[in-house]
BALUM-164733 format. One line per field, with one value per atom (N, C-alpha, C): residue number from 0; residue in one letter; atom name; y, z, x. Coordinates in nm, 2 decimals, padded with zeros to 4 digits, m for minus. Atoms other than C-alpha are relative to their C-alpha. Layout:
vexza <- NUM;...
rolum <- A;...
vexpa <- CA;...
yy <- Y;...
zz <- Z;...
xx <- X;...
//
This chain:
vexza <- 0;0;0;1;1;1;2;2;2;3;3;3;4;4;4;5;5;5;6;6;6;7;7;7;8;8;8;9;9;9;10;10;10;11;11;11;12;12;12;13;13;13;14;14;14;15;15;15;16;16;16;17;17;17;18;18;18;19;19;19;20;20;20;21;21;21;22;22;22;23;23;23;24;24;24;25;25;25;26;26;26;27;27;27;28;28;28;29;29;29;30;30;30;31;31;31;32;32;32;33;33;33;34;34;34;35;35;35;36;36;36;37;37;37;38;38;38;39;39;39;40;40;40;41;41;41;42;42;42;43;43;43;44;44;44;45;45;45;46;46;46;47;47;47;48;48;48;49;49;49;50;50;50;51;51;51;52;52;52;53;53;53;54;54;54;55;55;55;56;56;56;57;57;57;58;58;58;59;59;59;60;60;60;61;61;61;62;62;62;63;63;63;64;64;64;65;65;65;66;66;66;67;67;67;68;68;68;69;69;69;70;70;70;71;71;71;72;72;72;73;73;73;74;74;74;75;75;75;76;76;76;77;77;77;78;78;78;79;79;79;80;80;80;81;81;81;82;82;82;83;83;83;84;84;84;85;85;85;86;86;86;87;87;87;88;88;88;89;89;89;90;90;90;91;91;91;92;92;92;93;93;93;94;94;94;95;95;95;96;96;96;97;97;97;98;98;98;99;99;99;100;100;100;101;101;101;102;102;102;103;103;103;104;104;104;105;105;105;106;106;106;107;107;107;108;108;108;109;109;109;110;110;110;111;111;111;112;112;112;113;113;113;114;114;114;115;115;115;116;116;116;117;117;117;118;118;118;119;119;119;120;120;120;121;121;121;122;122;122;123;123;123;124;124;124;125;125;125;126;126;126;127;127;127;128;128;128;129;129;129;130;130;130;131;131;131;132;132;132;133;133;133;134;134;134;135;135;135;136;136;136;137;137;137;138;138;138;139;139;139;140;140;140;141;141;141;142;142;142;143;143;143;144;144;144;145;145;145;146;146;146;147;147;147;148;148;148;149;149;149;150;150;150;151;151;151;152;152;152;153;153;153;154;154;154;155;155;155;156;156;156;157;157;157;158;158;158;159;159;159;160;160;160;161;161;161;162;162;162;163;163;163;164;164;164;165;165;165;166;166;166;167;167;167;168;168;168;169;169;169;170;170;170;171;171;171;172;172;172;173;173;173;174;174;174;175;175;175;176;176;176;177;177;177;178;178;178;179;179;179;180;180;180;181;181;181;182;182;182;183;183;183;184;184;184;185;185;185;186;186;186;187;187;187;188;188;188;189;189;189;190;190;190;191;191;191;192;192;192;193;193;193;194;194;194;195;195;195;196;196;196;197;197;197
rolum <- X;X;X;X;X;X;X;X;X;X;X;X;X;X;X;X;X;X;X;X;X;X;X;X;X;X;X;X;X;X;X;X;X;X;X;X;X;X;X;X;X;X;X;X;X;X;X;X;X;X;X;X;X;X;X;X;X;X;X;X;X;X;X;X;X;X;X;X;X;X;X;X;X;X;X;X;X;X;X;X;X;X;X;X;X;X;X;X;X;X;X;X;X;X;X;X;X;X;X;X;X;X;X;X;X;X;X;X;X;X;X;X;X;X;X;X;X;X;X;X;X;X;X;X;X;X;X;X;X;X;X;X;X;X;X;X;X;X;X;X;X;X;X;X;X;X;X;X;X;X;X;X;X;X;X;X;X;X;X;X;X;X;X;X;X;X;X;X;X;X;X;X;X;X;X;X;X;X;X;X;X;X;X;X;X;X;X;X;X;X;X;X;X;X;X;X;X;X;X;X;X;X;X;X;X;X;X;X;X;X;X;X;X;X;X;X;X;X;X;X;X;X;X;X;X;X;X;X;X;X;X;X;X;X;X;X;X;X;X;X;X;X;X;X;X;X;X;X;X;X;X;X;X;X;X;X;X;X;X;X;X;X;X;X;X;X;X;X;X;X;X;X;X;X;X;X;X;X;X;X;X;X;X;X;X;X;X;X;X;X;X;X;X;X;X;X;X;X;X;X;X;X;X;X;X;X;X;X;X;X;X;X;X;X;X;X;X;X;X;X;X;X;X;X;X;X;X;X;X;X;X;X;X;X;X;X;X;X;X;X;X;X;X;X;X;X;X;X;X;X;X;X;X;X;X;X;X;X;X;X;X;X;X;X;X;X;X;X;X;X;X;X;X;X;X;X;X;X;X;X;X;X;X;X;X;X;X;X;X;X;X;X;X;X;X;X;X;X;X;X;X;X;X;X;X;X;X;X;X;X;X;X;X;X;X;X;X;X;X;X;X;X;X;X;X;X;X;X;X;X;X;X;X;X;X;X;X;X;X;X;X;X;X;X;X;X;X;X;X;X;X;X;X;X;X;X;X;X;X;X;X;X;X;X;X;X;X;X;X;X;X;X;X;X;X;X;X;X;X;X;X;X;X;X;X;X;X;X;X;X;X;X;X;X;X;X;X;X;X;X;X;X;X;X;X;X;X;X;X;X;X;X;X;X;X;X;X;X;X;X;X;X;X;X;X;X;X;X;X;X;X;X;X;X;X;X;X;X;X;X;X;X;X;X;X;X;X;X;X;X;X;X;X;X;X;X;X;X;X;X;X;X;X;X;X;X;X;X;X;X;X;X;X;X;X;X;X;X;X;X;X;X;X;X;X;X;X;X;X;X;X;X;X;X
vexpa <- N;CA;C;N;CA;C;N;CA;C;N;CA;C;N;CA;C;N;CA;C;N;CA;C;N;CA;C;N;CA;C;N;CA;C;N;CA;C;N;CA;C;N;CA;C;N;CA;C;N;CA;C;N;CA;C;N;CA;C;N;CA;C;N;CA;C;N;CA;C;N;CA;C;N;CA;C;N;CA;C;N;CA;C;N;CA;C;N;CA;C;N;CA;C;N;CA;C;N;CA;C;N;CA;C;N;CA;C;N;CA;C;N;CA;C;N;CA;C;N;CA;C;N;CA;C;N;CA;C;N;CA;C;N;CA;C;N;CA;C;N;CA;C;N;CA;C;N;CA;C;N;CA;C;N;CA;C;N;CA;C;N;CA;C;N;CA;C;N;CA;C;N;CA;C;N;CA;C;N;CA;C;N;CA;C;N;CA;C;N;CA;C;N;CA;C;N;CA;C;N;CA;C;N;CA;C;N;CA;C;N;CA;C;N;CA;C;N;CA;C;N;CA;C;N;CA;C;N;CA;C;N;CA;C;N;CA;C;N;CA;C;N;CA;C;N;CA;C;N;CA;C;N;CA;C;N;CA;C;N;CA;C;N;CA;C;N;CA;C;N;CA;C;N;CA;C;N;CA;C;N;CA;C;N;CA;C;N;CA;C;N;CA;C;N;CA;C;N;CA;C;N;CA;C;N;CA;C;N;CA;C;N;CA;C;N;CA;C;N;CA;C;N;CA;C;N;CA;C;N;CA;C;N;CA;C;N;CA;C;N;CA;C;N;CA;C;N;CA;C;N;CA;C;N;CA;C;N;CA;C;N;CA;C;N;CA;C;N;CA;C;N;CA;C;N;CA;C;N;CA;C;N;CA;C;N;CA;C;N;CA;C;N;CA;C;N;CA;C;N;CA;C;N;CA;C;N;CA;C;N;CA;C;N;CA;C;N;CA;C;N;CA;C;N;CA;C;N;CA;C;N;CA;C;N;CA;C;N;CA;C;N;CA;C;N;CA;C;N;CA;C;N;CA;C;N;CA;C;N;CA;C;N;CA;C;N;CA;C;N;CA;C;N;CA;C;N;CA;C;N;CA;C;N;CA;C;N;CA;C;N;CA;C;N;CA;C;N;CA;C;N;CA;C;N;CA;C;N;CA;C;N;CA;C;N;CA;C;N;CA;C;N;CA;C;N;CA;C;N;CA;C;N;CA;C;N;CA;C;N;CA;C;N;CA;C;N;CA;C;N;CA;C;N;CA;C;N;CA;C;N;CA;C;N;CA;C;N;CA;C;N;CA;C;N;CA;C;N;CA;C;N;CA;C;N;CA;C;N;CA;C;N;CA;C;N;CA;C;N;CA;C;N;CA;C;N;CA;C;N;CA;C;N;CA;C;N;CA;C;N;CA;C;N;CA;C;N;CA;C;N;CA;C;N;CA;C;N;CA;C;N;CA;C;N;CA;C;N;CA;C;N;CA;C;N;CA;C;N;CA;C;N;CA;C;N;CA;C;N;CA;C;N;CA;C;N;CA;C;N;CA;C;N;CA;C;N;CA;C;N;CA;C
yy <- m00.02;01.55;m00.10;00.11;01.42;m00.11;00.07;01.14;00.03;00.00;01.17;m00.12;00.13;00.96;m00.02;00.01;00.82;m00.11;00.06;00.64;00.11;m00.06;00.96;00.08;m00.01;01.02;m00.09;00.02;00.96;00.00;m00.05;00.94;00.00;m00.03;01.08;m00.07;00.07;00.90;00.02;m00.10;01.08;m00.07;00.05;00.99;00.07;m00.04;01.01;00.16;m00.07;01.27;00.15;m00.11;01.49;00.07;m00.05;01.54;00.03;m00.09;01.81;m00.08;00.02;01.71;00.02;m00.01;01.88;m00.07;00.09;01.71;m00.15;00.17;01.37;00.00;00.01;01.44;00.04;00.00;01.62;m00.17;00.10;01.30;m00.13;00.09;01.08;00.03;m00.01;01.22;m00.02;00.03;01.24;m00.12;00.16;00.85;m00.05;00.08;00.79;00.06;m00.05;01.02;m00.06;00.07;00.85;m00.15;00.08;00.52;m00.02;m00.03;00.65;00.00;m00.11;00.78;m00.18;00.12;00.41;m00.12;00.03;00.26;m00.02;m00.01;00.40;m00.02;00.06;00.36;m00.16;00.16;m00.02;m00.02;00.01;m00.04;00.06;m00.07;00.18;m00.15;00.10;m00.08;m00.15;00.14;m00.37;m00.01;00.00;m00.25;m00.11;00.05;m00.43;00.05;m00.03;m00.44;00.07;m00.04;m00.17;00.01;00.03;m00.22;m00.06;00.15;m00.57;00.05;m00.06;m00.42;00.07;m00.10;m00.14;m00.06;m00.01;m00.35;m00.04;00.03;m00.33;m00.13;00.13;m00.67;m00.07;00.02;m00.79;00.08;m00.04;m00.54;m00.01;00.01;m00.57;m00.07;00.07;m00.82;00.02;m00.01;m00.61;00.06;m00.01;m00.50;m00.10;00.09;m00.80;m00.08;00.05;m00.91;00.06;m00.10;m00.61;00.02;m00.03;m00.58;m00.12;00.12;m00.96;00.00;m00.01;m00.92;00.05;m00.09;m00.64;m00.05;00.04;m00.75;m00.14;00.09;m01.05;00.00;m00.03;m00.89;00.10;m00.11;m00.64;m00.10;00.08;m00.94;m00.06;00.05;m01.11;00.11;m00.15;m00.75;00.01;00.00;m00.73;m00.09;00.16;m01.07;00.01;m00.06;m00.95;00.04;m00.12;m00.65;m00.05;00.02;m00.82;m00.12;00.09;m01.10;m00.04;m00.04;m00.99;00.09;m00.10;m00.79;00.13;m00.10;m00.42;00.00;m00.01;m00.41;m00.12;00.12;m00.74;00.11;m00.08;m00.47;00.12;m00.13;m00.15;00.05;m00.05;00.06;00.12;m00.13;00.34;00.11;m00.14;00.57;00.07;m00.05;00.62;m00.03;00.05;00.49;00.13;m00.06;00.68;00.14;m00.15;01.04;00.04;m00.03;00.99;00.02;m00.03;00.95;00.01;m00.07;01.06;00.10;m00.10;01.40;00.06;00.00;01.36;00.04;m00.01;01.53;m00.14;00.16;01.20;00.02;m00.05;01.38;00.00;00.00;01.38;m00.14;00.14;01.03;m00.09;00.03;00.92;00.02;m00.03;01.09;m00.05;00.10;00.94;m00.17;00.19;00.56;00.02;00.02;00.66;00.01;m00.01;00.77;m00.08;00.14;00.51;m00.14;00.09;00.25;00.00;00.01;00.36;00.01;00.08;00.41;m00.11;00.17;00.10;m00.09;00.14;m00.16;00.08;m00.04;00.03;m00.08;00.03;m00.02;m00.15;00.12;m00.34;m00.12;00.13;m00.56;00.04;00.01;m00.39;m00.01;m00.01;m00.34;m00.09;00.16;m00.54;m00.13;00.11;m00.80;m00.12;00.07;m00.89;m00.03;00.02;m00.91;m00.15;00.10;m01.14;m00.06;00.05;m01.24;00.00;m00.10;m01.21;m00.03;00.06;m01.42;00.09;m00.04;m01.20;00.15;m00.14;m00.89;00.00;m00.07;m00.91;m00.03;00.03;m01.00;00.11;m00.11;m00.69;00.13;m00.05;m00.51;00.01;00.05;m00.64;00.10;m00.02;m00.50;00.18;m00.16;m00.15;00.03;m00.02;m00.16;00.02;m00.01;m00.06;m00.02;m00.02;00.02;m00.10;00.13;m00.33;m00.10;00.08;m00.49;m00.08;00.04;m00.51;m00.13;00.08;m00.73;m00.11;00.14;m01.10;00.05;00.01;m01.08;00.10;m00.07;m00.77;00.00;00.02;m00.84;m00.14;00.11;m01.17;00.02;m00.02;m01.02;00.13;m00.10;m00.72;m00.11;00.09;m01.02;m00.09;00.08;m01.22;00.08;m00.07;m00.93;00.02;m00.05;m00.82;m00.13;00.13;m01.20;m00.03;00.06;m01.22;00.12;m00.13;m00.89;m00.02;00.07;m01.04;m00.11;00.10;m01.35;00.05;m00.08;m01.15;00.02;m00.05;m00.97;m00.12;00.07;m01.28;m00.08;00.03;m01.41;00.04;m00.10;m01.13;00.03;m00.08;m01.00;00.13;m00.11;m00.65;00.07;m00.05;m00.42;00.04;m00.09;m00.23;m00.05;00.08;m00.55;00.01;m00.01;m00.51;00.17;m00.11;m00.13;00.07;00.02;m00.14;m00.09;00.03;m00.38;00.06;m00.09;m00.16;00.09;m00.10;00.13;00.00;m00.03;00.01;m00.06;m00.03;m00.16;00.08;m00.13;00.16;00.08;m00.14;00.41;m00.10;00.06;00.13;m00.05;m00.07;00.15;00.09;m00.17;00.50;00.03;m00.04;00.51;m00.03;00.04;00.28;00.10;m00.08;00.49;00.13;m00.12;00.80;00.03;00.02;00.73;m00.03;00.09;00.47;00.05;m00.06;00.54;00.05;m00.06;00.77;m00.08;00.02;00.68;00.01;m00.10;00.68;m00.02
zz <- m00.07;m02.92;m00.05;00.08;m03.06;00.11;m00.07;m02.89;00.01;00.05;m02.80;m00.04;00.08;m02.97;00.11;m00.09;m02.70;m00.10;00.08;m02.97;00.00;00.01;m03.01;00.10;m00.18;m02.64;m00.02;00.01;m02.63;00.15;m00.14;m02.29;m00.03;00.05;m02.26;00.09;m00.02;m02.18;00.11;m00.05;m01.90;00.04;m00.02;m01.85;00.14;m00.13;m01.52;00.00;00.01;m01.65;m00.03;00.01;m01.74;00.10;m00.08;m01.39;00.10;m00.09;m01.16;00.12;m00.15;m00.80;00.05;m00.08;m00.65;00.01;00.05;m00.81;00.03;m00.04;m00.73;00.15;m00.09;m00.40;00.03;m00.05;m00.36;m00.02;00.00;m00.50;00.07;m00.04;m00.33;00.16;m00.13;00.01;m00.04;00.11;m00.21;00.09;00.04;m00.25;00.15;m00.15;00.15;00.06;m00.11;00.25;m00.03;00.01;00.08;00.06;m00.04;00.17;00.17;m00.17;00.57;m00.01;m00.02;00.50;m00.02;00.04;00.35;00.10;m00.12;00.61;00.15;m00.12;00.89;m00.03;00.04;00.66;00.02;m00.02;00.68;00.12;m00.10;00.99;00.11;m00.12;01.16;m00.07;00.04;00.98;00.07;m00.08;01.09;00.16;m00.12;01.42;00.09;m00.06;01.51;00.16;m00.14;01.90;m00.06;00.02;01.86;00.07;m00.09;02.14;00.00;00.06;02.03;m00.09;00.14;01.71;00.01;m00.04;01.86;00.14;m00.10;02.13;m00.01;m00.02;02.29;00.11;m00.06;02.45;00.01;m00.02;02.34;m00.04;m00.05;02.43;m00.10;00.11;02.25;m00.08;00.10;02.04;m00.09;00.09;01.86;m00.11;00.09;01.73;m00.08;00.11;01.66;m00.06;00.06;01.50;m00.14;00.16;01.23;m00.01;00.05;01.22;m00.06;00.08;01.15;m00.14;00.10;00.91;m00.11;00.09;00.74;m00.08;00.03;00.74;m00.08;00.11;00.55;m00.13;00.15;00.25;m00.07;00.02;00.26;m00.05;00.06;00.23;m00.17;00.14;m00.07;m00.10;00.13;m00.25;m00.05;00.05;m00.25;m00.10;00.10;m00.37;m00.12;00.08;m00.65;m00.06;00.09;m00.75;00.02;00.02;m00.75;m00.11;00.11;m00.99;m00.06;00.09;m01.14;m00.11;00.09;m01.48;00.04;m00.06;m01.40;m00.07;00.06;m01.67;00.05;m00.07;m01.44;00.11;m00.14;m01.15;m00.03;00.05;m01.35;00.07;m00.07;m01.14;m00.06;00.08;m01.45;00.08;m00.07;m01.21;00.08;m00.08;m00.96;00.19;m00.17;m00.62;m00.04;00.04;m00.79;00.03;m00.02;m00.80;00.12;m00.14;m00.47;00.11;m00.13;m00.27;m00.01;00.04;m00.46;00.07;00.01;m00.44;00.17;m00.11;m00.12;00.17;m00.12;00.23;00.09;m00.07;00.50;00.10;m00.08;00.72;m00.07;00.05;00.45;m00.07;00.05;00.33;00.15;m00.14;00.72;00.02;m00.03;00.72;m00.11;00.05;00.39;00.00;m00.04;00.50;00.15;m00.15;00.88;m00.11;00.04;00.66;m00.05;00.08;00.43;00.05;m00.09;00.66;00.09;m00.10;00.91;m00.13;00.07;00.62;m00.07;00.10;00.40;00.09;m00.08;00.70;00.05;m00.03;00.82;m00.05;00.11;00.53;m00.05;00.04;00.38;00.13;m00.14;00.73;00.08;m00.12;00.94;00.02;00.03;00.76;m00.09;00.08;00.46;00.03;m00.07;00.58;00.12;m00.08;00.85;m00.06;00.07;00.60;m00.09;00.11;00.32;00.02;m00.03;00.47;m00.09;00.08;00.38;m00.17;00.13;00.06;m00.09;00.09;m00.11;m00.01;00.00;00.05;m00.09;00.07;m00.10;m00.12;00.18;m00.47;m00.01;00.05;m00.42;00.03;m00.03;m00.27;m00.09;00.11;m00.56;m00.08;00.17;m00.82;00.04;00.04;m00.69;00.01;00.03;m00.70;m00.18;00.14;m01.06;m00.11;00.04;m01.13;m00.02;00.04;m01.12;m00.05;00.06;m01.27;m00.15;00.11;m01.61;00.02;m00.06;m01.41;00.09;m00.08;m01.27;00.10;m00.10;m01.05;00.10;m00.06;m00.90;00.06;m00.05;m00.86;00.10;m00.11;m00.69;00.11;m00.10;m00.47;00.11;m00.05;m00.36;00.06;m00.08;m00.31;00.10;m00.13;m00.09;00.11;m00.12;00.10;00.10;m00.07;00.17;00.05;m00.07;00.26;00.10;m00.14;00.51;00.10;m00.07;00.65;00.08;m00.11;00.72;00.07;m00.14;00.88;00.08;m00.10;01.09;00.09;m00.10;01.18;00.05;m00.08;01.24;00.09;m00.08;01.43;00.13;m00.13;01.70;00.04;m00.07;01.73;m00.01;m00.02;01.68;m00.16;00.05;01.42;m00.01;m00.01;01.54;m00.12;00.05;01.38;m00.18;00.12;01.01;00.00;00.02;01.03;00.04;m00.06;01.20;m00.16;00.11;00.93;m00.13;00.13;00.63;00.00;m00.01;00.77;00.02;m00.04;00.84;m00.24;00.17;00.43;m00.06;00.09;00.28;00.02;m00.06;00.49;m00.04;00.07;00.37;m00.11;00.18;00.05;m00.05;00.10;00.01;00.05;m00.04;00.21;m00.10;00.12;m00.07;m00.13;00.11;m00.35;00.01;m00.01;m00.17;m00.04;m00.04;m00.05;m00.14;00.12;m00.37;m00.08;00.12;m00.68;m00.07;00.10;m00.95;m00.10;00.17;m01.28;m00.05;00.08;m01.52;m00.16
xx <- m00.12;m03.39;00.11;m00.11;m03.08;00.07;m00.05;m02.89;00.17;m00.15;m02.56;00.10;m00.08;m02.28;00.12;m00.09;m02.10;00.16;m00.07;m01.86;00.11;m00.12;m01.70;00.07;m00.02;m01.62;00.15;m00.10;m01.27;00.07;m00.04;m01.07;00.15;m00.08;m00.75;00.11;m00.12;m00.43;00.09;m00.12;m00.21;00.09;m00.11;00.14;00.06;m00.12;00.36;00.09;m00.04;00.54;m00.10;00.11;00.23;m00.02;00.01;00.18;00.10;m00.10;00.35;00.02;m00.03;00.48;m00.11;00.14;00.20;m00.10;00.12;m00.03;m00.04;m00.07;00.13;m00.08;00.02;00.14;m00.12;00.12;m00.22;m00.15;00.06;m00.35;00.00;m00.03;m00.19;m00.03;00.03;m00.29;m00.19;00.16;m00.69;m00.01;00.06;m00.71;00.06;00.03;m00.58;m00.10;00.12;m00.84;m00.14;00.14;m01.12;00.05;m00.01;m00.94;m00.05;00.09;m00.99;m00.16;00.09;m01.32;m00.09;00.09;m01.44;00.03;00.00;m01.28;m00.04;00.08;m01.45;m00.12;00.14;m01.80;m00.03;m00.01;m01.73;00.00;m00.02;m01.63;m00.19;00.08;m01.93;m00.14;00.12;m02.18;00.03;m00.05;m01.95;m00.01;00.04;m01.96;00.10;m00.04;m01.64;00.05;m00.06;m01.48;00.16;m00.12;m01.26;00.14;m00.05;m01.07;00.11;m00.04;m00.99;00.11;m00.09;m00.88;00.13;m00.12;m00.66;00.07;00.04;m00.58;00.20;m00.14;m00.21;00.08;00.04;m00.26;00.18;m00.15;00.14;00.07;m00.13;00.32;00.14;m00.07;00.66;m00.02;00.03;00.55;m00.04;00.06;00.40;00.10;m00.08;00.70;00.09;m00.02;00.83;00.00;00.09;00.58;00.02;m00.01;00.57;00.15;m00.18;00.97;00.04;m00.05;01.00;m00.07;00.10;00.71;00.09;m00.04;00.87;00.14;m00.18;01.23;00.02;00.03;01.08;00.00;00.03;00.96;00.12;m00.11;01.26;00.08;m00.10;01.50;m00.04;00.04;01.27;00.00;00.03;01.23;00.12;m00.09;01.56;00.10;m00.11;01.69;m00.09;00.02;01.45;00.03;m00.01;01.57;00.15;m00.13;01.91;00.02;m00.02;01.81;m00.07;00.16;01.49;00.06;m00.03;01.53;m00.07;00.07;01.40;m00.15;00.14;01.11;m00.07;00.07;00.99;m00.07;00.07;00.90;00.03;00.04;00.87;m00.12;00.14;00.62;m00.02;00.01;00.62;00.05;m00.05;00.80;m00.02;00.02;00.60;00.06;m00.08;00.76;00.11;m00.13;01.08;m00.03;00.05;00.87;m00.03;00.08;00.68;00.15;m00.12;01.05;00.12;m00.17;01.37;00.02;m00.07;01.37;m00.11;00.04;01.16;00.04;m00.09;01.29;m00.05;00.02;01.32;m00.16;00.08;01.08;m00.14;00.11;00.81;m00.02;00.05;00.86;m00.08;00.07;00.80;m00.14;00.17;00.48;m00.07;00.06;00.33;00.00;00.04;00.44;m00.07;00.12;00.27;m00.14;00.09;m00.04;m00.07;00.02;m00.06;00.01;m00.02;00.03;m00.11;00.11;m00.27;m00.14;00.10;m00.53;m00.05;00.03;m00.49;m00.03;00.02;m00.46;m00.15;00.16;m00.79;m00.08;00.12;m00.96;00.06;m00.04;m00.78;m00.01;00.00;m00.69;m00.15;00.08;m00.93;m00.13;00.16;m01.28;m00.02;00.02;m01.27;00.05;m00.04;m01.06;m00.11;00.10;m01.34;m00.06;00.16;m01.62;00.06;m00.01;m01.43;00.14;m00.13;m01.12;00.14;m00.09;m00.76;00.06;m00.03;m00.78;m00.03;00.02;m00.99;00.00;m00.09;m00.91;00.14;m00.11;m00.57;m00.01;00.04;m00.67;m00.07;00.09;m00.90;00.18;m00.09;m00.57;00.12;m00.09;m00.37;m00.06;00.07;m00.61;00.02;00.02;m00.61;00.16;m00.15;m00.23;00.03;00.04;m00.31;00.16;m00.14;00.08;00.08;m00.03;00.16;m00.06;00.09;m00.10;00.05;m00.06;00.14;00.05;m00.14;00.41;m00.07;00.08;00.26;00.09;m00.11;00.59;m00.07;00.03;00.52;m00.16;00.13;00.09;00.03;m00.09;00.25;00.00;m00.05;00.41;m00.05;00.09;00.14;m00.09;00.08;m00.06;00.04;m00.07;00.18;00.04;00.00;00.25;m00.14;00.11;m00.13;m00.02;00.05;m00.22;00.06;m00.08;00.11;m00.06;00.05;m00.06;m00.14;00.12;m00.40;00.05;m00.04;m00.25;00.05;m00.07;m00.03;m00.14;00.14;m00.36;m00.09;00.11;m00.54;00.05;m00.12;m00.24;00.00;00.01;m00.20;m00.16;00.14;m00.58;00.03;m00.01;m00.42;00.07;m00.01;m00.41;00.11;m00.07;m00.12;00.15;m00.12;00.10;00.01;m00.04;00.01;00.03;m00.02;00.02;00.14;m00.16;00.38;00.07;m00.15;00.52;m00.03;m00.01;00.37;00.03;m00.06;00.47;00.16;m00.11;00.82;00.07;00.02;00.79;00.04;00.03;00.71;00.12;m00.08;00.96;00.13;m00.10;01.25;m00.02;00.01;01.17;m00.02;m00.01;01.12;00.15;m00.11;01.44;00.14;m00.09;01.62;m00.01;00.06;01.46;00.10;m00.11;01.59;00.12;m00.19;01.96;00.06;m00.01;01.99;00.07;m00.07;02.22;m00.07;00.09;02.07;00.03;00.00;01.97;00.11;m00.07;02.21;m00.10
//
């Protein structure tokens, strides 16, 4: 039996622009569904107090908790991208695809989505197990798109880390999943509205 020659096994390259819209988006709803799905696997083993977890214990606080949160990183992202060079926080064009040409109504619903599976799975399951140092260096690494740009892995990592203290702050979930979701939906909202390319 011959062996095979795994040398000439090649893997193929694909670029941003190779793939269609659809495609974008069916994957990008994909990788939160497995995100949910590993999330609740963690969790059913961890066997945390979900209660606790989901628990609406302060009241408005919780908003602002995740509005100050948010409106923190909003102000630094911006002082950023006002005196950062752009190829310093180049994200190959994907933030730009996922919510330019994006109606408001459907950017809303991928930052609610994404905002409830990640803190699941990042604050709410791993987070317990290895806490939020090394949750967000793991949180960092699957941010693959910035992985080129220190600045930008930096700053994925300073966000997920102010996300688990928040959460270990309050006792309640609802506060990192409030300020990622308000994050994301004002940044896809700048992206949107934003001046075009020239």
């Amino acid at each position: 039996m011959k062996k095979p020659d795994f040398k000439k096994i090649k893997g193929k390259s694909i670029s941003l622009d190779d793939i269609d819209d659809r495609t974008l988006i069916l994957n990008l709803y994909l990788t939160q569904m497995i995100t949910l799905v590993i999330g609740v696997v963690i969790l059913l083993f961890e066997q945390p107090n979900l209660s606790a977890m989901f628990s609406l214990h302060l009241g408005w606080e919780i908003l602002w908790w995740g509005a100050g949160f948010a409106a923190l990183v909003i102000v630094v992202d911006l002082i950023i991208s006002r005196f950062v060079p752009e190829d310093f926080t180049d994200d190959g064009g994907m933030n730009n695809r996922l919510f330019k040409k994006r109606p408001l109504w459907h950017i809303i619903v991928i930052c609610f989505i994404v905002s409830i599976c990640e803190e699941l799975l990042f604050r709410g399951a791993i987070g317990g197990l290895i806490g939020p140092y090394w949750t967000s260096i793991l949180f960092a690494l699957i941010h693959v798109r910035y992985l080129q740009h220190w600045l930008m892995t930096g700053l994925v990592f300073s966000i997920s880390y102010g996300l688990g203290t928040i959460y270990e702050m309050t006792g309640t979930l609802w506060v990192p999943i409030l300020a990622h979701f308000i994050i994301d939906l004002i940044m896809g909202c700048i992206i949107k509205f934003g001046k075009e390319d020239s």
